[in-house]
N, C-alpha and C positions, 0 to 999 in steps of 0.2 A: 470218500470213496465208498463204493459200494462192495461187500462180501456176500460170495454165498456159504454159507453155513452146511458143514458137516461133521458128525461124529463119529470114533472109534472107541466102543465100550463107553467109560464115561469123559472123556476127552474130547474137545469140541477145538475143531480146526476149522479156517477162512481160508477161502479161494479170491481171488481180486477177479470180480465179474468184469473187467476189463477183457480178461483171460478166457472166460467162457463163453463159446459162442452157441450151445445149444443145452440143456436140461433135459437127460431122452429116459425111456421108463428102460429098467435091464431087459435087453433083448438075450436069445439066444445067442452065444458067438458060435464061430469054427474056431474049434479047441489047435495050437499048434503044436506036433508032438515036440518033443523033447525041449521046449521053449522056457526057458530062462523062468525062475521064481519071481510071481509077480504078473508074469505076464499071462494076464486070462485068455488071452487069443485074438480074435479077427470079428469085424461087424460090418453091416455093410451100410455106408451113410449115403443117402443119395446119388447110388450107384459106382461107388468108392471103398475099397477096400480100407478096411479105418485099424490099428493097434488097438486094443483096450489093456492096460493094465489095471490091477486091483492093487487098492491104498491101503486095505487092510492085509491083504500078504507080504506088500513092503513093511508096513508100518509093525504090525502085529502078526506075521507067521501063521496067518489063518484065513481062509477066504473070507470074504462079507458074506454076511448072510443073508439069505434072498427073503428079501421082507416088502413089502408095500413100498417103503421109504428110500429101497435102496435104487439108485439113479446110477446112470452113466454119465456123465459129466464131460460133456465133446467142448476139449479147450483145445486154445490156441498153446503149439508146444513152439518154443526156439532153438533150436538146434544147433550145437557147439560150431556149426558151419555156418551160423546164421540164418540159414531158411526155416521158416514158418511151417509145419505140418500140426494137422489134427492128431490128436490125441482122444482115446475115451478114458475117461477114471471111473471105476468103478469105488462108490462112495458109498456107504448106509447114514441113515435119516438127514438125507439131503434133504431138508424142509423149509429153511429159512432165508432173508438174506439180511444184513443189519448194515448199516451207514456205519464209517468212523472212518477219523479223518488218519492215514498213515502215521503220524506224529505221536499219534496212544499207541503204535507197537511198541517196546520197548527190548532189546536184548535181556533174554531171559539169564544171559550168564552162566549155562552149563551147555557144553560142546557134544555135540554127537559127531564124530568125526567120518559114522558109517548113511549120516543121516542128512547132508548140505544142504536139503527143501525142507529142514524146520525152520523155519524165518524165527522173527519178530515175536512176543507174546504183547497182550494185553488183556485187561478182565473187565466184569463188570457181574451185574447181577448174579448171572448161572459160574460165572468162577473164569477162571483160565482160558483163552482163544488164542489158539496159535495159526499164525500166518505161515501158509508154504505155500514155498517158491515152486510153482511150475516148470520154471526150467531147467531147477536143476536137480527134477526129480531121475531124470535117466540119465546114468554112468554111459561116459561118450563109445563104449564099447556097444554095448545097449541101443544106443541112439543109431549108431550104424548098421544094427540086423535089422530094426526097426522102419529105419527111413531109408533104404540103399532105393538109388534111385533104378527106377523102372523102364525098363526096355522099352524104345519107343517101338 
């Protein structure tokens, strides 16, 4: 399988490029007032209003920092409903992507119980890679301000 590669501070996390369908450079969003931790705001994808949240305000309480390396990452999200919607992550030094095969993840055996999208670990040269779960980075509460469906 293919990963794309991202870190927070020195902690290096995988996306399953299965899951991604575009690598975009940080745009400007529209900020939404009083919107849930995490959630950076609105962008607009080929004339689509798109969610962005940021991985490092879940993950670590702090925004990403706006650097060269930091990407929006337009995946595929699954929604506790089952429908498919775009999502953006906002990721710092999204730079790489490495092959491995599912089978090297391994449960790392310590629980976050606040945290259900840390997947799987495995290592290799640079140390530690942990897999998360795209889907079940948004709480189904979240998922519904998020995805409510739209007026036709």
């Amino acid at each position: 399988m293919l990963f794309l590669l991202f870190q927070l501070g020195a902690d290096r996390y995988a996306l399953d490029a299965r899951q991604v369908l575009e690598v975009l450079p940080l745009v400007n969003l529209k900020r939404i007032p009083q919107a849930p931790p995490g959630v950076a705001g609105l962008f607009d994808y080929r004339g689509s209003p798109v969610p962005a949240i940021d991985l490092n305000e879940i993950m670590a309480q702090q925004p990403a920092a706006q650097r060269f390396s930091t990407r929006i990452v337009l995946a595929r999200f699954r929604a506790a409903d089952g429908r498919e919607h775009p999502l953006g992550l906002i990721a710092e030094q999204v730079k790489a992507t490495v092959k491995r095969d599912a089978a090297d993840f391994v449960d790392g055996g310590v629980s976050a119980r606040g945290a259900p999208y840390l997947g799987p670990v495995t290592s290799d040269a640079g140390g530690l890679l942990q897999w998360i779960q795209v889907d079940k980075l948004l709480p189904p509460a979240l998922q519904e301000q998020l995805f409510r469906e739209r007026a036709a």
